[in-house]
N, C-alpha and C positions, 0 to 999 in steps of 0.2 A: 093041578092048575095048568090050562095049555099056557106055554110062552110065546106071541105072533115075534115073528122072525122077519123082520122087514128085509128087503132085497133090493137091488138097484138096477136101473139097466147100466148105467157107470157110473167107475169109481176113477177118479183123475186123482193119479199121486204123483207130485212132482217137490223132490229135491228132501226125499225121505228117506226111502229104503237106504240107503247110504248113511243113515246116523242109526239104524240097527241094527244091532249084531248078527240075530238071527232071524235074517230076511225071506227063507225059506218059509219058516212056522208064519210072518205077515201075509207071504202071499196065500198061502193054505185060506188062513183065515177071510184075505180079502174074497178068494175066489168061492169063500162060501156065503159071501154074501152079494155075490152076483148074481141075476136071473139068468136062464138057461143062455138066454141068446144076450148078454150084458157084456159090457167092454171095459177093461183096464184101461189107460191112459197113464204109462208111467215116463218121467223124465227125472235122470240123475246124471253124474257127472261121468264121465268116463274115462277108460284108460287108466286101468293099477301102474302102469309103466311112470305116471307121472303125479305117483300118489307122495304128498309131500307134507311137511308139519304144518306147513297152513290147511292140510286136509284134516289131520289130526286133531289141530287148536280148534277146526270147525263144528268136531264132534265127525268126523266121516269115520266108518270102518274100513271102507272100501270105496275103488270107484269100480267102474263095472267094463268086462268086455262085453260087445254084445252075443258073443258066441255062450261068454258064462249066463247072462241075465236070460236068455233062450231059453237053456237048460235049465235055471231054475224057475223058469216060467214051466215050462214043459213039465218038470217034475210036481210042480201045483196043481196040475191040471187046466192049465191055460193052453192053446194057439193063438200063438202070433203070427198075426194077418200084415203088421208093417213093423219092422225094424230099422234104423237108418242115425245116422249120428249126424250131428250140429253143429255149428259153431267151431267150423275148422282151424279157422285162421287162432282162433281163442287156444289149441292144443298147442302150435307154436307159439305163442304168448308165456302162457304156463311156463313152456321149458325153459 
C-alpha cells in the first residue's frame, strides 16, 4: 500500500525544541517533511549560560547558543539563511 507523505513549504516551531531532549532526531524528522525549497521558522530561549531551575520547572533541556542551534541545524540538513537573537534587554532581566 503507498503511504502519501504530505510536505510543507513551512514548519514554524517556536518555544519547543527546548522541552526535547533529543532535538537533533526532531530536526531530521522536521526537515523530512519539508519541500525542497520549504523554510523552518524556529524560536527558543537562549543562552545555556543562564539556564536556571525556572528552565528546569518549565520542562526546558536546554537553552540554545546560536553558534550550537547552527550546527545542529546544519547537521539536519538545513541552511540557515537568518540567525539573530531577541529580546536583549530580557537576558539582563533573567540574570
Amino acid at each position: 500500500m503507498n503511504q502519501i507523505v504530505k510536505k510543507f513549504d513551512v514548519i514554524y516551531c517556536s518555544n519547543v525544541l527546548e522541552h526535547i531532549e533529543n532535538d537533533e532526531l526532531v530536526l531530521n524528522e522536521l526537515n523530512s517533511k519539508l519541500k525542497n525549497a520549504g523554510s523552518l521558522i524556529i524560536y527558543v530561549p537562549a543562552f545555556q549560560d543562564i539556564y536556571s531551575d525556572l528552565d528546569k520547572k518549565f520542562g526546558h533541556f536546554r537553552r540554545y547558543q546560536k553558534s550550537d542551534l547552527l550546527r545542529k541545524l546544519k547537521n539536519s540538513g538545513f541552511e540557515a539563511t537568518k540567525s539573530h537573537y531577541s529580546d536583549s534587554i530580557g537576558f539582563f532581566a533573567w540574570l
